[in-house]
N, CA, C and O atoms as a GROMACS GRO file, in nm:
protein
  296
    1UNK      N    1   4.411  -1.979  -0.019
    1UNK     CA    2   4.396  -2.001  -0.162
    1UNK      C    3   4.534  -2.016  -0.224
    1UNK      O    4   4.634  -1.954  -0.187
    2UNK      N    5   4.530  -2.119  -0.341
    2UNK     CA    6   4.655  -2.095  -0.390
    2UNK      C    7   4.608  -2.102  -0.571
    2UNK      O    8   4.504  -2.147  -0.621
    3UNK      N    9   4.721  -2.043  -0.633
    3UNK     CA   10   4.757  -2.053  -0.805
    3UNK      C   11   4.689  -2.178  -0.864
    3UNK      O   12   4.708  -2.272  -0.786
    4UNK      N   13   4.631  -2.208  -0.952
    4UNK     CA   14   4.614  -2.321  -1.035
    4UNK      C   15   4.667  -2.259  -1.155
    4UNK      O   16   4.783  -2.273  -1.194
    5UNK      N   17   4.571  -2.185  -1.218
    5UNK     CA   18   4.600  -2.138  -1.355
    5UNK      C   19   4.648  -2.000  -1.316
    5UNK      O   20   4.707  -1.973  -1.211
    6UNK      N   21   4.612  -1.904  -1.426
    6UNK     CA   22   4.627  -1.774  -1.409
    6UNK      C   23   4.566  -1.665  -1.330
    6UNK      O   24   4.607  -1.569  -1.264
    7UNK      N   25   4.379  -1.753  -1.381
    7UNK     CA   26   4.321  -1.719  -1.319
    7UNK      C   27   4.186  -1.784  -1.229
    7UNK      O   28   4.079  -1.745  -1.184
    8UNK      N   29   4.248  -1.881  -1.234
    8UNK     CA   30   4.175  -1.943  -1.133
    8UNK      C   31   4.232  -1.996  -1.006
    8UNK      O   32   4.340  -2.054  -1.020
    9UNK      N   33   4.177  -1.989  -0.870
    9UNK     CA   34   4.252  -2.001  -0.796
    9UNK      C   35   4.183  -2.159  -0.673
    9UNK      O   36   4.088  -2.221  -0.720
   10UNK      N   37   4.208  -2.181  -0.606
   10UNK     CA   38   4.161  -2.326  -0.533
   10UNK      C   39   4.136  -2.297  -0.374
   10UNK      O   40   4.205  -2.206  -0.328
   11UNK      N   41   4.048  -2.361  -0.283
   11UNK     CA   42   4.069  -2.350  -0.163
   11UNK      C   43   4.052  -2.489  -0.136
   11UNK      O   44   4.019  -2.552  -0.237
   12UNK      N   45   4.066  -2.568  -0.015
   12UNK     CA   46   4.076  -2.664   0.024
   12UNK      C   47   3.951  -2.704   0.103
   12UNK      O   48   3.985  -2.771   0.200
   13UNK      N   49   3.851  -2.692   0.098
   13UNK     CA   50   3.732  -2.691   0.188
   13UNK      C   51   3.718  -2.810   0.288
   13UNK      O   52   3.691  -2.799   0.408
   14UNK      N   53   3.738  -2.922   0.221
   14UNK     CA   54   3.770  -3.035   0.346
   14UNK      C   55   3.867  -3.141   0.253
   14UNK      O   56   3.891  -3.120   0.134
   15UNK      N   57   3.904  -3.226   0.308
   15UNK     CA   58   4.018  -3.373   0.253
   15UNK      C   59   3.903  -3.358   0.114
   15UNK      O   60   3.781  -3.339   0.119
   16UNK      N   61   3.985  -3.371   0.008
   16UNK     CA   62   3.886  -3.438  -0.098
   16UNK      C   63   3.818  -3.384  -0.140
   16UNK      O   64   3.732  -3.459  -0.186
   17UNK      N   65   3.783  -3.229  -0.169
   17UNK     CA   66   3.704  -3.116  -0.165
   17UNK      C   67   3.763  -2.977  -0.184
   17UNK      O   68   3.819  -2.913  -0.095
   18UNK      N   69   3.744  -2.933  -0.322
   18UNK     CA   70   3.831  -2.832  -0.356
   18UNK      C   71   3.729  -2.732  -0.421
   18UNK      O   72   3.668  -2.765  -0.523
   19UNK      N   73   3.706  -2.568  -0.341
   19UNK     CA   74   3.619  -2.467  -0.454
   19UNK      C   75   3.725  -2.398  -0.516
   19UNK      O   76   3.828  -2.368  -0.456
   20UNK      N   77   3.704  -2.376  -0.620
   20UNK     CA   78   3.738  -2.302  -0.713
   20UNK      C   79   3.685  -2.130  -0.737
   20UNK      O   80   3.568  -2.093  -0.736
   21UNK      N   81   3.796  -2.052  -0.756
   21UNK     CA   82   3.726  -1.912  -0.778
   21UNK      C   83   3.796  -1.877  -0.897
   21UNK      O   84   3.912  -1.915  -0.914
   22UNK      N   85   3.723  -1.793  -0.998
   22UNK     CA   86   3.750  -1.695  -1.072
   22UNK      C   87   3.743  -1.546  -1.032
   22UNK      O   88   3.644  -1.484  -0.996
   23UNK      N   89   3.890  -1.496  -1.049
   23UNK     CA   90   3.842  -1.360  -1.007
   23UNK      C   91   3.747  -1.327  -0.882
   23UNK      O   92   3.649  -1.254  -0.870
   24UNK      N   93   3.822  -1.417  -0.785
   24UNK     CA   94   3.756  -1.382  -0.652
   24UNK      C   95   3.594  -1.444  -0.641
   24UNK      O   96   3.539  -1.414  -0.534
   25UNK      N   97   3.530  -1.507  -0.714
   25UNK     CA   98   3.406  -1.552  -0.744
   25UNK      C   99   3.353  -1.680  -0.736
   25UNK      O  100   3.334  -1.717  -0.853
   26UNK      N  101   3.306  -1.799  -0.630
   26UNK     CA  102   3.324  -1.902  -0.633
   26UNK      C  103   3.265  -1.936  -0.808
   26UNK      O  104   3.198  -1.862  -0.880
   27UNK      N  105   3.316  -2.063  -0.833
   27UNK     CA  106   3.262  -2.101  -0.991
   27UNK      C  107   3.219  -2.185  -0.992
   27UNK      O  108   3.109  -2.183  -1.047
   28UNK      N  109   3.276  -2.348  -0.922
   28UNK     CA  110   3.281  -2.498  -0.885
   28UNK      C  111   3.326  -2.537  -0.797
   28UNK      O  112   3.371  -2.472  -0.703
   29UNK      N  113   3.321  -2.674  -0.814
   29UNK     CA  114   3.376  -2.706  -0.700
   29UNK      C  115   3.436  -2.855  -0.780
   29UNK      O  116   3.388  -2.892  -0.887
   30UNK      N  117   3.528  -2.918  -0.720
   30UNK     CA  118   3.611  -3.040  -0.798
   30UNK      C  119   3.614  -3.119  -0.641
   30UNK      O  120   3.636  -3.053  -0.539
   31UNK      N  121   3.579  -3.316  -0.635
   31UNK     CA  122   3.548  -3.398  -0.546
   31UNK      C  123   3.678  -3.440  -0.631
   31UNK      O  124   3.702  -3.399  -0.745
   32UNK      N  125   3.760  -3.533  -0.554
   32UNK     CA  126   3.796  -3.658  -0.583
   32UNK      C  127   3.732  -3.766  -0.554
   32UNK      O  128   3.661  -3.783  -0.455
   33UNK      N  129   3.765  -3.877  -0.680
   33UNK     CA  130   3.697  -3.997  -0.706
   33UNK      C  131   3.788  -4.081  -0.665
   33UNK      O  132   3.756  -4.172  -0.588
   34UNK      N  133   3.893  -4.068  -0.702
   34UNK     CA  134   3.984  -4.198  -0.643
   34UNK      C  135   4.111  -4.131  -0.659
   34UNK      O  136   4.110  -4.030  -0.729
   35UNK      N  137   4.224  -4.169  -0.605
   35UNK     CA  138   4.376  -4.124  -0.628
   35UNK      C  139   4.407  -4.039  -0.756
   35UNK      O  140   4.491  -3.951  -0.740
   36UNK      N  141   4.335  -4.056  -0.915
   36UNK     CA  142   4.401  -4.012  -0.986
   36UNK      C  143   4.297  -3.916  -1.053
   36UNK      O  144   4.314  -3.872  -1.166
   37UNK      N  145   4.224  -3.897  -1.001
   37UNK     CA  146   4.109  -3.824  -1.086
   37UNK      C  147   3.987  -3.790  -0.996
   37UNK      O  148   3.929  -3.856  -0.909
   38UNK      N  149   3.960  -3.618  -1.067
   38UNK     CA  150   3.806  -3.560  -0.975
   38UNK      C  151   3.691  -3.558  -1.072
   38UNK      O  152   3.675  -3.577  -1.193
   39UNK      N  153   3.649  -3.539  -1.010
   39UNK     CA  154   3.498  -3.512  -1.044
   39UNK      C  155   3.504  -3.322  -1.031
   39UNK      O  156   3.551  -3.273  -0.928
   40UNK      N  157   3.454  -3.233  -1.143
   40UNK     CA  158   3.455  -3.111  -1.151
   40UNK      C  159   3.310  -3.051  -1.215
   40UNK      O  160   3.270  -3.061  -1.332
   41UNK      N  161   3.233  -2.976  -1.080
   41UNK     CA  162   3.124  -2.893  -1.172
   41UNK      C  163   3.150  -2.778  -1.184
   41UNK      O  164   3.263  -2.742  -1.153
   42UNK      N  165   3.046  -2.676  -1.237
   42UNK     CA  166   3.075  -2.542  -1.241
   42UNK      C  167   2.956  -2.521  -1.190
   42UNK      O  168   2.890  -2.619  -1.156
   43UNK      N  169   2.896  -2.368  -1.170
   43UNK     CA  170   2.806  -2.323  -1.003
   43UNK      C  171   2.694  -2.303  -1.182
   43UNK      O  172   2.571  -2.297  -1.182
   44UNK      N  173   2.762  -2.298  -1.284
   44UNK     CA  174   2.578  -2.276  -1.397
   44UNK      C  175   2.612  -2.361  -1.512
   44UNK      O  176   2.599  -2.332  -1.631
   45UNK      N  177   2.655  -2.465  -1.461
   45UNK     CA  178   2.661  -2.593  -1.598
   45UNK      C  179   2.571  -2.737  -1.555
   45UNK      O  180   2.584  -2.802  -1.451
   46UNK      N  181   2.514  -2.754  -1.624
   46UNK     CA  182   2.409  -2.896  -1.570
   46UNK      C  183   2.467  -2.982  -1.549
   46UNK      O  184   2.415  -3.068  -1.478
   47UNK      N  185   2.596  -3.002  -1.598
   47UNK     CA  186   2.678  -3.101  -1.598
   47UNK      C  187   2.809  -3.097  -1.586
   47UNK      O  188   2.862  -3.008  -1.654
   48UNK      N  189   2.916  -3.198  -1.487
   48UNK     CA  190   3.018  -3.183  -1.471
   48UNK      C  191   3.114  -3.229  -1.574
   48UNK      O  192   3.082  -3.244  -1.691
   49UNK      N  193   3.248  -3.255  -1.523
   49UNK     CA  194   3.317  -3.342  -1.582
   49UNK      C  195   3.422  -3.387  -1.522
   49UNK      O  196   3.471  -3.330  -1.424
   50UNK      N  197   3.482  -3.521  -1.587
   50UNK     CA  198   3.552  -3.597  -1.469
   50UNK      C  199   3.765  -3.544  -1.547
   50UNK      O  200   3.789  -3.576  -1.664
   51UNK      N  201   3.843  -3.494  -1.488
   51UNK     CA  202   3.956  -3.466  -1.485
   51UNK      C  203   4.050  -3.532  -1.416
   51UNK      O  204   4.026  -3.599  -1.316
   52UNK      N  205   4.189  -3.514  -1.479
   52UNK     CA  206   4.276  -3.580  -1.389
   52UNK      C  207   4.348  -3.509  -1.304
   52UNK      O  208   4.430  -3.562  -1.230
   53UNK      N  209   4.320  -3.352  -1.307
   53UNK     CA  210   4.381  -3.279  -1.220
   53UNK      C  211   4.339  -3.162  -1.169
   53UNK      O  212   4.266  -3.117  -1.256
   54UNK      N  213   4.343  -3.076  -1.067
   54UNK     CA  214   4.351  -2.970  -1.032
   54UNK      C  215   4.332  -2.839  -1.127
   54UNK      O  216   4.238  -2.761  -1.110
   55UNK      N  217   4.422  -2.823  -1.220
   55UNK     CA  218   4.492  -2.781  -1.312
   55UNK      C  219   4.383  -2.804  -1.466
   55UNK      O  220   4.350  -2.716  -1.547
   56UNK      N  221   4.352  -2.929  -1.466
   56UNK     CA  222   4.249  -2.969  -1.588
   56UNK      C  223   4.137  -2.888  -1.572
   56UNK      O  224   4.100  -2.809  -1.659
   57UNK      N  225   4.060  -2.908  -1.424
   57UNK     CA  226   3.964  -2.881  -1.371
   57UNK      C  227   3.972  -2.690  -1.397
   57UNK      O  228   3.905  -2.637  -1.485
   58UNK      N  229   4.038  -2.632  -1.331
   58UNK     CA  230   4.091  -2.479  -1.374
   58UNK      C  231   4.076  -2.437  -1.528
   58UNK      O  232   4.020  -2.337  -1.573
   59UNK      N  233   4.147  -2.548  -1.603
   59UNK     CA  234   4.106  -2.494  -1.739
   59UNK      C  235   3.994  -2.500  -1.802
   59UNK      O  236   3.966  -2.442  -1.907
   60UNK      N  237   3.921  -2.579  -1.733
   60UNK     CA  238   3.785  -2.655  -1.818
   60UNK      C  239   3.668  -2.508  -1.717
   60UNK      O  240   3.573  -2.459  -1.778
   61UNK      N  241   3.696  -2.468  -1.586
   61UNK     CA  242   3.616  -2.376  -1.563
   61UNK      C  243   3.599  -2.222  -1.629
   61UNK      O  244   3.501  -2.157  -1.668
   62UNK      N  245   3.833  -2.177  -1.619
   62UNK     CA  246   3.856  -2.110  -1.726
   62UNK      C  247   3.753  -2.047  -1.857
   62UNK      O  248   3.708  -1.939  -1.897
   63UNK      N  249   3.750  -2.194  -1.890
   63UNK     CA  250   3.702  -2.218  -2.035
   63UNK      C  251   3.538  -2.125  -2.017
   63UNK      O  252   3.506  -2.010  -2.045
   64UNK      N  253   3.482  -2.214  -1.973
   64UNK     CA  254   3.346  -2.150  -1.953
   64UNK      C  255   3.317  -1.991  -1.936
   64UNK      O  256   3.258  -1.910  -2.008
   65UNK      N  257   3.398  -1.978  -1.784
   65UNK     CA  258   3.419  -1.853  -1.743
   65UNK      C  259   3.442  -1.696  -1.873
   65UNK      O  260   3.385  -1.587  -1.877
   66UNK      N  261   3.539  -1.753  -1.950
   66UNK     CA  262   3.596  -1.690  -2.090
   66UNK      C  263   3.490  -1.682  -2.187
   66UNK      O  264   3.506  -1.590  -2.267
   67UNK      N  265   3.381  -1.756  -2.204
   67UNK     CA  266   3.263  -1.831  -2.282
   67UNK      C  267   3.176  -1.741  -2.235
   67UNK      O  268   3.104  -1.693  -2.322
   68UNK      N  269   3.161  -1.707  -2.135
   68UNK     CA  270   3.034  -1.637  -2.069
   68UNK      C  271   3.048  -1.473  -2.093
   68UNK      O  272   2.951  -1.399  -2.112
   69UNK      N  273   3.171  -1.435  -2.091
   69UNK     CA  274   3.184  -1.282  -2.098
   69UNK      C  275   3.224  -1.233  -2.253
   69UNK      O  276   3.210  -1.119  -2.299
   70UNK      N  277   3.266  -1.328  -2.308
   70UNK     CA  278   3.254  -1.274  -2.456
   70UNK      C  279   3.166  -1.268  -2.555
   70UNK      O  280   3.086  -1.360  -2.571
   71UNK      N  281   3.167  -1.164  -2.633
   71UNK     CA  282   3.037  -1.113  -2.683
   71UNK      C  283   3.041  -1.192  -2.800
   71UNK      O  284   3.127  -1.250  -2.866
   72UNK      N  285   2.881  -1.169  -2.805
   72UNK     CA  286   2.798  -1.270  -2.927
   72UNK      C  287   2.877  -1.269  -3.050
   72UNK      O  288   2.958  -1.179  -3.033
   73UNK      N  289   2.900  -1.325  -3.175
   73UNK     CA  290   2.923  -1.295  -3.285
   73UNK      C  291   2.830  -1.245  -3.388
   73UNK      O  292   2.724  -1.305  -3.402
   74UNK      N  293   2.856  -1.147  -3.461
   74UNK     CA  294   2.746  -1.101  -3.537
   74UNK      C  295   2.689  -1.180  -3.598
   74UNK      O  296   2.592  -1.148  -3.666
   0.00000   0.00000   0.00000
């Protein structure tokens, strides 16, 4: 595994094929589409999204991840 963000971290699963963990937790997983850009889902979003990096992909799971554990607003 290595660093993306702070807290998200990457493994290499095959050429072209990257899971993603939070806090030790798989989250997604990110395909590349072509040289400059992946394809990124998350393991409870219906839908992905397409990024230009590693790093994008981390923040956009981040994001969710952060979304899910904070509490409701009154």
């Amino acid at each position: 595994m290595f660093p993306v963000t702070s807290r998200v971290t990457c493994v290499c699963a095959v050429p072209g094929v990257y899971w993603l963990y939070y806090q030790c937790r798989r989250v997604g997983e990110a395909v590349t589409i072509d040289n400059e850009t992946l394809y990124v889902s998350h393991s409870s979003a219906e839908n992905g999204r397409v990024v230009a990096s590693l790093s994008a992909a981390a923040r956009w799971l981040e994001a969710i991840e952060d979304a899910e554990v904070s509490p409701l607003a009154a």
